[in-house]
Residue frames as qw, qx, qy, qz and C-alpha x, y, z in Angstrom:
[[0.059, 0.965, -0.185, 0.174, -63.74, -38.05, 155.31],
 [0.626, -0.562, 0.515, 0.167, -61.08, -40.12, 157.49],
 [0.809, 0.159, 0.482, 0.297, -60.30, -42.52, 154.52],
 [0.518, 0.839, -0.065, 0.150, -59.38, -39.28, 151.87],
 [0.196, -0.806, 0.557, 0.044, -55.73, -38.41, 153.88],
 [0.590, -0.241, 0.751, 0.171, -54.91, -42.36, 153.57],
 [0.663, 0.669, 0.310, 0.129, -56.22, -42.48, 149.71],
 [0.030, -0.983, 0.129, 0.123, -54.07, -39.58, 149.68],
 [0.377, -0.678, 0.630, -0.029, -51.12, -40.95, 150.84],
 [0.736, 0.183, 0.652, -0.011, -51.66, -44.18, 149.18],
 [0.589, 0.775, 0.223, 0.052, -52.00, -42.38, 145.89],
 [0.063, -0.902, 0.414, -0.104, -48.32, -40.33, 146.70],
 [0.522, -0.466, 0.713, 0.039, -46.38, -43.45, 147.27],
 [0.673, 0.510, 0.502, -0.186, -47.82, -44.66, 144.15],
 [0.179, 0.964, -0.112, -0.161, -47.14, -41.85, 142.36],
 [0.123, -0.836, 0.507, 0.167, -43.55, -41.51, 143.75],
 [0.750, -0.077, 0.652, 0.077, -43.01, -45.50, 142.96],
 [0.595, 0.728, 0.313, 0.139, -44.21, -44.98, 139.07],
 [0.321, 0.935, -0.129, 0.082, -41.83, -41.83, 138.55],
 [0.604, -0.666, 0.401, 0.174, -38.62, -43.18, 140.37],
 [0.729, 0.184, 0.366, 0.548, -37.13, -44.66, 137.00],
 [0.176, 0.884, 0.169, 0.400, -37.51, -41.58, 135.20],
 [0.141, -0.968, 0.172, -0.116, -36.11, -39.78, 138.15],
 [0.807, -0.352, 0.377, 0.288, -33.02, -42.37, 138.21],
 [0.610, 0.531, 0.405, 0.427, -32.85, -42.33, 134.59],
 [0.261, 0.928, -0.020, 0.264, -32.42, -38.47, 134.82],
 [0.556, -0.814, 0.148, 0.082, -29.90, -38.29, 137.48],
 [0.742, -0.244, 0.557, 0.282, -27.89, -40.56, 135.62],
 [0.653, 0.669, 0.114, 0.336, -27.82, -38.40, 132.33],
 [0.597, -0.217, 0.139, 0.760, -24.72, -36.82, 130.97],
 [0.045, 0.824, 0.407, -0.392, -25.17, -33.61, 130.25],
 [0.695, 0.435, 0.176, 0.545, -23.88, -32.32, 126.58],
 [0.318, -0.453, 0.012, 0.832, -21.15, -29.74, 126.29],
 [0.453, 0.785, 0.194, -0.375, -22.63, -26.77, 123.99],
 [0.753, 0.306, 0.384, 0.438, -21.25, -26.87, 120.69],
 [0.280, -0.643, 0.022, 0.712, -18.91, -24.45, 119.42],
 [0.568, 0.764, 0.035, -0.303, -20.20, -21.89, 116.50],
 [0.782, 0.303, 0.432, 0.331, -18.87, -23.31, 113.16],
 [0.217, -0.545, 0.270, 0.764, -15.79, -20.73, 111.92],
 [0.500, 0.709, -0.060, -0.494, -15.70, -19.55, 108.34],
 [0.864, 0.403, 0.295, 0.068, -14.57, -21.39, 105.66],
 [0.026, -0.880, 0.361, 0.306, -11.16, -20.18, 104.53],
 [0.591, 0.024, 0.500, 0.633, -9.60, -21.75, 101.26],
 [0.052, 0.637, -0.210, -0.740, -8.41, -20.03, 98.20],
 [0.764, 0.573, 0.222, -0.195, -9.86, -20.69, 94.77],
 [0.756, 0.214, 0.377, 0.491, -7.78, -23.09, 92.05],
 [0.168, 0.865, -0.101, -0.462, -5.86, -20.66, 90.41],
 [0.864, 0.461, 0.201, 0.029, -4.85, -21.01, 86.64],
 [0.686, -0.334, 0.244, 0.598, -1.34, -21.29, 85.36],
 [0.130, 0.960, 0.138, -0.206, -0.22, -18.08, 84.04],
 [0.829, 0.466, -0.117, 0.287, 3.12, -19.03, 83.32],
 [0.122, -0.843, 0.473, -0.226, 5.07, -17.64, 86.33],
 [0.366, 0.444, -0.741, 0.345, 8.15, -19.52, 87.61],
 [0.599, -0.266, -0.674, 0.341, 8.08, -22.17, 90.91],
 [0.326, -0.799, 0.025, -0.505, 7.37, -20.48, 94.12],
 [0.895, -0.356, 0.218, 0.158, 10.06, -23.29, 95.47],
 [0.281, 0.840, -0.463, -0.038, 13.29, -23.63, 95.38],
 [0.893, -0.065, -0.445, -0.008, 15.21, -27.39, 95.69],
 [0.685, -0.680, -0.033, 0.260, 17.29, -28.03, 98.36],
 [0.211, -0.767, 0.447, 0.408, 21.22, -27.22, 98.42],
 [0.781, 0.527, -0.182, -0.282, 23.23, -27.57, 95.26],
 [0.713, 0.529, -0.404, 0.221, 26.38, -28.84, 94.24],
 [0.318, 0.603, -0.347, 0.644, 29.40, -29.38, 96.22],
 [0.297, -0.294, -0.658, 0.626, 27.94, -30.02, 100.16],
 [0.147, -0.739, -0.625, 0.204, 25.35, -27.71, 99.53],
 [0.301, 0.471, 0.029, 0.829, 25.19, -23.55, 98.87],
 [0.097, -0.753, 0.128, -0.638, 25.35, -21.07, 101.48],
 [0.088, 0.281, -0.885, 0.361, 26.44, -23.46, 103.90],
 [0.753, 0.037, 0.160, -0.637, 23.08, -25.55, 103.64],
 [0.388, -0.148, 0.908, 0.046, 23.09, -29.14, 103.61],
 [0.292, 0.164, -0.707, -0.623, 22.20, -30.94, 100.52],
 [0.147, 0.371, 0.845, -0.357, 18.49, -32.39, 101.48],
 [0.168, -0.376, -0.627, -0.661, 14.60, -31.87, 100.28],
 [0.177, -0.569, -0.783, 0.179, 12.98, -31.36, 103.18],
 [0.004, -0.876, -0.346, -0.335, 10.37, -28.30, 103.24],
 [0.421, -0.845, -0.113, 0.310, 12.79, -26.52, 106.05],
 [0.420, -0.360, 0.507, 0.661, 15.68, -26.23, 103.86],
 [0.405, 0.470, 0.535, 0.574, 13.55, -24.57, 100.56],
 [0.036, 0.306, 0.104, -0.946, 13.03, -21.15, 99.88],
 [0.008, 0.393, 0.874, 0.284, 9.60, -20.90, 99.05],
 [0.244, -0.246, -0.085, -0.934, 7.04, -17.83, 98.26],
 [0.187, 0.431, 0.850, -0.237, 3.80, -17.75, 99.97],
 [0.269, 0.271, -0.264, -0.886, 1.81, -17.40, 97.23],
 [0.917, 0.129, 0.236, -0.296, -1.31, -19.31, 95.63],
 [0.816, -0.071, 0.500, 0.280, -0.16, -22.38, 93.31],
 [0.582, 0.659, 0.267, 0.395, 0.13, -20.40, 90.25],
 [0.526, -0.125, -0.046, 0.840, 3.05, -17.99, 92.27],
 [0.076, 0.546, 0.272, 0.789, 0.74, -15.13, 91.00],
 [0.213, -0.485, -0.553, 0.643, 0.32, -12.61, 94.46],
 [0.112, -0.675, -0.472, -0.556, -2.98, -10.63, 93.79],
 [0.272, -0.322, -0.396, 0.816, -3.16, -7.56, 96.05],
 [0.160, 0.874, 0.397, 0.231, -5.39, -4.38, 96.24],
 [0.512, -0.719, 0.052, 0.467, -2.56, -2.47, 98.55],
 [0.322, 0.911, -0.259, 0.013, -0.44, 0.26, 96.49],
 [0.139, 0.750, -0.588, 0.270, 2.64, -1.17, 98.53],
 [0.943, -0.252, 0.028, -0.213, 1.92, -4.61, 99.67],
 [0.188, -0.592, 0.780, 0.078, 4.58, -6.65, 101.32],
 [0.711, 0.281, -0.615, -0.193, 6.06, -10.52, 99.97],
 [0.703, -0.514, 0.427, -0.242, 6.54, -13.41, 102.30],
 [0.482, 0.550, -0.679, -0.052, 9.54, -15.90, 101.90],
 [0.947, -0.304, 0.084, 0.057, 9.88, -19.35, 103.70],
 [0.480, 0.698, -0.493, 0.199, 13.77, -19.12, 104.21],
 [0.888, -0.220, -0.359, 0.187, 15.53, -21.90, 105.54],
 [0.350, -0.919, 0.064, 0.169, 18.57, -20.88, 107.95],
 [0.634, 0.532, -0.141, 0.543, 21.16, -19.46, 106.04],
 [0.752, -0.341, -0.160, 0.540, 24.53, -18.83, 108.04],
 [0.255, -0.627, 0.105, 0.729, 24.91, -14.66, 108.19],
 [0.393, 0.141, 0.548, 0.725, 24.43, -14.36, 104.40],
 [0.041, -0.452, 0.062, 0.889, 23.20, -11.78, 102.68],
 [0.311, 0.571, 0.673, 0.351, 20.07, -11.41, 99.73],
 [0.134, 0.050, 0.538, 0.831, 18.93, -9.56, 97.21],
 [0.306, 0.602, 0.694, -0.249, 15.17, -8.33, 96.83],
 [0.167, 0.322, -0.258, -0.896, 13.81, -6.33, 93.93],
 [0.424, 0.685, 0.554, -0.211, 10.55, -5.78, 91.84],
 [0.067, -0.276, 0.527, 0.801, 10.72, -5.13, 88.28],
 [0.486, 0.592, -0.020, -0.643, 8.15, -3.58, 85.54],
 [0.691, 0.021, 0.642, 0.332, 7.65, -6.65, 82.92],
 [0.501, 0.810, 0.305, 0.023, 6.42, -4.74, 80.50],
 [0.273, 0.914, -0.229, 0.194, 9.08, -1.99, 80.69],
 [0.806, 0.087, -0.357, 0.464, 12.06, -4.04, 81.88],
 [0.001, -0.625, 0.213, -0.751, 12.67, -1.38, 84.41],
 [0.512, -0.173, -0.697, 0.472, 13.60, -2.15, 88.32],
 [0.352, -0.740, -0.272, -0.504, 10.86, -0.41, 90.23],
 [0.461, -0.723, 0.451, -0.247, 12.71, -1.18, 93.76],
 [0.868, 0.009, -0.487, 0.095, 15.59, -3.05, 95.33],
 [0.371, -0.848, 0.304, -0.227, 17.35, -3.58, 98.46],
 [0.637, 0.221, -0.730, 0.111, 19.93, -5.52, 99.97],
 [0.740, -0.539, 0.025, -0.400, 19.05, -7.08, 103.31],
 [0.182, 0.274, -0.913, 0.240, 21.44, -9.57, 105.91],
 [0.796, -0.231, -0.520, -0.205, 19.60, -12.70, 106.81],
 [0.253, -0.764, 0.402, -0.437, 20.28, -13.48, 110.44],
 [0.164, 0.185, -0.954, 0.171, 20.57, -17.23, 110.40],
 [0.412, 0.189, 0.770, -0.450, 17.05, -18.01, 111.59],
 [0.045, -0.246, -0.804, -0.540, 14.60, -20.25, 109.32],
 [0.163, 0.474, 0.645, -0.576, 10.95, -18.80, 108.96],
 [0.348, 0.740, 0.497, 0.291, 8.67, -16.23, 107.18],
 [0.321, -0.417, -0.023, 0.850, 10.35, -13.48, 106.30],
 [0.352, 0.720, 0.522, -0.292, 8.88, -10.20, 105.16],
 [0.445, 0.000, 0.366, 0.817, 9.53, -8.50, 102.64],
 [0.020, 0.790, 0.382, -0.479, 7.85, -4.55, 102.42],
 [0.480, 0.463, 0.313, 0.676, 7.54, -2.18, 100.02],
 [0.465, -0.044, -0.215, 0.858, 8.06, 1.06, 100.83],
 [0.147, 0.696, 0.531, -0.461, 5.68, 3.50, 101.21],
 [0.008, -0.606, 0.462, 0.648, 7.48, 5.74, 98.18],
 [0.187, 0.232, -0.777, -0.555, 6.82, 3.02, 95.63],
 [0.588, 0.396, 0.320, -0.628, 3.39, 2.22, 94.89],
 [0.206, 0.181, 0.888, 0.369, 2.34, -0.73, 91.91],
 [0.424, 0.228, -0.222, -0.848, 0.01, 0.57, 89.53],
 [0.730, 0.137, 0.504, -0.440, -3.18, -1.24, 89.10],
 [0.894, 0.342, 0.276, -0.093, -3.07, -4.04, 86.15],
 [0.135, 0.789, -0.587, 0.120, 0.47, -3.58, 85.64],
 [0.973, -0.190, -0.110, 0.075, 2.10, -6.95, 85.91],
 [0.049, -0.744, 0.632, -0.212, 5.53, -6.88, 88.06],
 [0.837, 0.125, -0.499, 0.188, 7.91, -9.71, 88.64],
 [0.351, -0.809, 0.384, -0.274, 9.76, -9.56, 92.07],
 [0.901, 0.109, -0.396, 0.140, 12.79, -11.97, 93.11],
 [0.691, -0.687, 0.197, -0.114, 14.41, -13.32, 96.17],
 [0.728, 0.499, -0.360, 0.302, 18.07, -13.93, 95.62],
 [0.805, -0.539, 0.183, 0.168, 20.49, -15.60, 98.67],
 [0.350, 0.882, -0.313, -0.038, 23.54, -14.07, 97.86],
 [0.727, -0.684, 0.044, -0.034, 26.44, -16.78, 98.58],
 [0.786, -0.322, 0.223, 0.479, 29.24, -16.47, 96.61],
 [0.072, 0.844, -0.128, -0.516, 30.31, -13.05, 95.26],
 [0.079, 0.508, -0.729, -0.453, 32.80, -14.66, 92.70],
 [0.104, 0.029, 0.969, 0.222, 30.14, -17.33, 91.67],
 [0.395, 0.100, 0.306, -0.860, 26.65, -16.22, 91.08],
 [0.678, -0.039, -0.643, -0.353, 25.47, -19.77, 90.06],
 [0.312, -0.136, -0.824, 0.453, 26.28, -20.66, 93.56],
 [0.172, -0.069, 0.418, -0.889, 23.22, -18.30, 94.73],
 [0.076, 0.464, 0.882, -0.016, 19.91, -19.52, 95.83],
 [0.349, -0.039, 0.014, -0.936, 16.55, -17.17, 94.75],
 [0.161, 0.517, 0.840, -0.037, 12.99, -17.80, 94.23],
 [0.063, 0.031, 0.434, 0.898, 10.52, -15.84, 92.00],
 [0.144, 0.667, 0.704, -0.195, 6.96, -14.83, 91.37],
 [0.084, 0.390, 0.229, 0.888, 4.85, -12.11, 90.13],
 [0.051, 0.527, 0.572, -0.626, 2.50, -9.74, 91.79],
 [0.064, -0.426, -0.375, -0.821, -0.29, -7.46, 90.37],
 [0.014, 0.024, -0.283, 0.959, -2.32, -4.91, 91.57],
 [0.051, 0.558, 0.658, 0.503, -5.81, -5.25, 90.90],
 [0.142, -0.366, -0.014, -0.920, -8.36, -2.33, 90.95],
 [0.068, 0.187, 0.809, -0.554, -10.35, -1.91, 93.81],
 [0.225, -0.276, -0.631, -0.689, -14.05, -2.40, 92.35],
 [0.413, -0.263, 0.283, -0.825, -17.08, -1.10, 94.33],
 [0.829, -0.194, -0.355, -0.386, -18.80, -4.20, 94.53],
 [0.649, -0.148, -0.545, 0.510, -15.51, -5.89, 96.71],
 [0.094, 0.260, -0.345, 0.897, -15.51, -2.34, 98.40],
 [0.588, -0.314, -0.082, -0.741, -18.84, -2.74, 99.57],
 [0.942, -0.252, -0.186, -0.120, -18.47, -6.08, 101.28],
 [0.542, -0.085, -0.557, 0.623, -15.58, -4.94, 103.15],
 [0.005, -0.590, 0.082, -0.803, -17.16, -1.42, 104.07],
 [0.328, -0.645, 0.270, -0.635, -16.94, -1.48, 108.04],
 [0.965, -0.104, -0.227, -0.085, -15.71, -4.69, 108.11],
 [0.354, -0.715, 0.601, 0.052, -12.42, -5.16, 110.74],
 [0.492, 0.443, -0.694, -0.285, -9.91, -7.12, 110.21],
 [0.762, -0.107, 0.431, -0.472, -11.84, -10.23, 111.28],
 [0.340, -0.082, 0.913, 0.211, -11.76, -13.97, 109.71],
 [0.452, 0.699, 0.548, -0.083, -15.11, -13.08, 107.65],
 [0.253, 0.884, -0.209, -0.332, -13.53, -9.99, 105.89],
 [0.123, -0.463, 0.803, 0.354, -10.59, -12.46, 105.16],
 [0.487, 0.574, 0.636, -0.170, -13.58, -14.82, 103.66],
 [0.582, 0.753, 0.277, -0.136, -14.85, -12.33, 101.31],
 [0.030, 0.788, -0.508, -0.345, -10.83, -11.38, 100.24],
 [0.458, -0.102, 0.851, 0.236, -10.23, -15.07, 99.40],
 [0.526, 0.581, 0.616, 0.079, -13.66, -15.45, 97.03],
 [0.233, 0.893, 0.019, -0.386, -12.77, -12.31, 95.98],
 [0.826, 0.104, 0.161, 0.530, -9.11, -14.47, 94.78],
 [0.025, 0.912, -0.275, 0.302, -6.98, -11.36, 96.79],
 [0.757, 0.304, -0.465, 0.345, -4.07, -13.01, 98.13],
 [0.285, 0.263, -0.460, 0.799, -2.26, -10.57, 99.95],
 [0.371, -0.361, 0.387, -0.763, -4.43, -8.87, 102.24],
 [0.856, -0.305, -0.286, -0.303, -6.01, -12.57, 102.93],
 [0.758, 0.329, -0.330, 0.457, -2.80, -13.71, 103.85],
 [0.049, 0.457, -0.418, 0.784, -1.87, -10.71, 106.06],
 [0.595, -0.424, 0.243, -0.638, -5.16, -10.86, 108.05],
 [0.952, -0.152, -0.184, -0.190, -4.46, -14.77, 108.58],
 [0.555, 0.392, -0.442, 0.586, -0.79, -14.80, 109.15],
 [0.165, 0.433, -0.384, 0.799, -1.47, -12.38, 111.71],
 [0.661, -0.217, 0.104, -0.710, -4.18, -14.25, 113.21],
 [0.719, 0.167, -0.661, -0.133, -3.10, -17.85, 112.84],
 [0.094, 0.145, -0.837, 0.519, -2.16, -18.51, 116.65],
 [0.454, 0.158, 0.509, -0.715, -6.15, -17.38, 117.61],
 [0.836, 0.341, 0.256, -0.346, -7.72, -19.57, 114.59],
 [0.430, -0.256, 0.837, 0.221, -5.16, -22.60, 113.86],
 [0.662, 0.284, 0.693, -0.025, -7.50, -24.08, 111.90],
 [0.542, 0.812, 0.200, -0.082, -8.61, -21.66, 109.34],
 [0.030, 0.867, -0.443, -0.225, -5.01, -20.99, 108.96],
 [0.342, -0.335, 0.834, 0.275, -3.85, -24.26, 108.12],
 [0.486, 0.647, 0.495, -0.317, -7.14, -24.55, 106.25],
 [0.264, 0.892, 0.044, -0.365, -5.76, -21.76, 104.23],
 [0.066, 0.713, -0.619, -0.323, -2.45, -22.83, 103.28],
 [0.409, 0.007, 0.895, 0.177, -3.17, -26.48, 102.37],
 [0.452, 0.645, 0.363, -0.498, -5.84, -25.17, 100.07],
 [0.453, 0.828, -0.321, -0.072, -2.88, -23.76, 97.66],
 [0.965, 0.154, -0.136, 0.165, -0.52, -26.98, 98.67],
 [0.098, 0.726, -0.544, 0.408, 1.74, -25.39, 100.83],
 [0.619, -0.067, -0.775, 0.110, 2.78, -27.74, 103.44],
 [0.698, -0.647, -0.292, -0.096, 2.08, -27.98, 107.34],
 [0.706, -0.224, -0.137, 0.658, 5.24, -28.28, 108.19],
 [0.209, 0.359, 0.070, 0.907, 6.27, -24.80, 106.82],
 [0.245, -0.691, -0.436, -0.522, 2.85, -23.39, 108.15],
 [0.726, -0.602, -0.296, 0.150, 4.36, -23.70, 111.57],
 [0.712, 0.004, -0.156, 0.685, 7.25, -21.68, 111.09],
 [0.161, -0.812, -0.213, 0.519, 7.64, -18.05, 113.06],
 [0.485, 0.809, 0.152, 0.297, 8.23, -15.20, 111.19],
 [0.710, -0.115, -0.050, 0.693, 11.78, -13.85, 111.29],
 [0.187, 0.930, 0.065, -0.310, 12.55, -10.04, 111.36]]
């Protein structure tokens, strides 16, 4: 009976001898940081040439440049649609707005307007003053004018800069269409916010605009999927960084 406490003990030092790597070995792991859930996927599907016009414009022209813009190529100094590569902005919105990359024109004044190809017929225009800051500027339709569904409309940005020369002005083109909202896309947005997964099912759905909006207006909280989004359709980086002007 005397000899079990010292077996005891004998067996515990033993033990503790045998498990000491193990308990070094643990002390001395690093402990992984948890991994952050994998975002959605956010490019836009190849789109086929349809036969609209550049969604760029080159740098300045003739002469030192037009509207007092230095003659140069670089992406800050083009006017340039966001739109997929084929310039064609697909929308379900009755009144969806346009977005322009405009470089910084000095106080000058443009042109917007949307026109019926079919019926040659100007469906809206305004004239707007530029304020001299480069970015993404919007461009809204009104609540009053409403695109009809499969109705193809042209719409053009025109930089107005010399009244007695209108070769000296800079634009940029594109079309837009309407499509119908079909119950199958309406179901797979039904009670869906406006969330990076709803922009997801707008992209496969190849809807432009309202992807666009819900990333634009999200791009600070999910960088990635936003540059994601615009290198997809070969817009540049550079541009992708640029604030939106009012």
């Amino acid at each position: 009976m005397a000899m079990f406490p010292r077996k005891f003990a004998l067996w515990s030092r033993l033990s503790l001898l045998l498990c000491l790597p193990g308990l070094v070995g643990w002390s001395e792991m690093t402990v992984a940081a948890p991994v952050a859930p994998q975002l959605v996927s956010l490019t836009f599907p190849p789109t086929a040439d349809r036969g609209a016009p550049s969604r760029t414009t080159g740098g300045g022209t003739r002469q030192g440049g037009s509207c007092g813009v230095a003659v140069q190529e670089s992406i800050s100094n083009r006017l340039t649609a966001l739109a997929p590569s084929n310039n064609v902005i697909t929308t379900v919105a009755a009144n969806p707005s346009i977005y322009i990359h405009v470089p910084s024109f000095p106080e000058k004044e443009a042109l917007f307007r949307v026109i019926d190809r079919d019926r040659e017929e100007v469906v809206y225009q305004e004239t707007l003053k530029l304020t001299g800051e480069s970015g993404f500027l919007k461009l809204q339709l009104p609540d009053d004018v409403e695109l009809a569904p499969n109705i193809k409309y042209e719409w053009g940005f025109f930089v107005l800069c010399n009244t007695d020369d209108p070769e000296q002005d800079r634009g940029v083109e594109g079309w837009i269409e309407r499509l119908p909202m079909d119950t199958a896309l309406q179901a797979q947005l039904e009670g869906m916010e406006m969330s990076l997964e709803k922009a997801q099912v707008y992209a496969e759905n190849e809807v432009w605009y309202e992807t666009l909006e819900i990333l634009l207006g999200r791009r600070e909280e999910y960088p990635t999927e936003w540059l994601e989004f615009v290198t997809s359709v070969d817009l540049s980086p550079e541009m992708a960084a640029s604030p939106i002007v009012e």
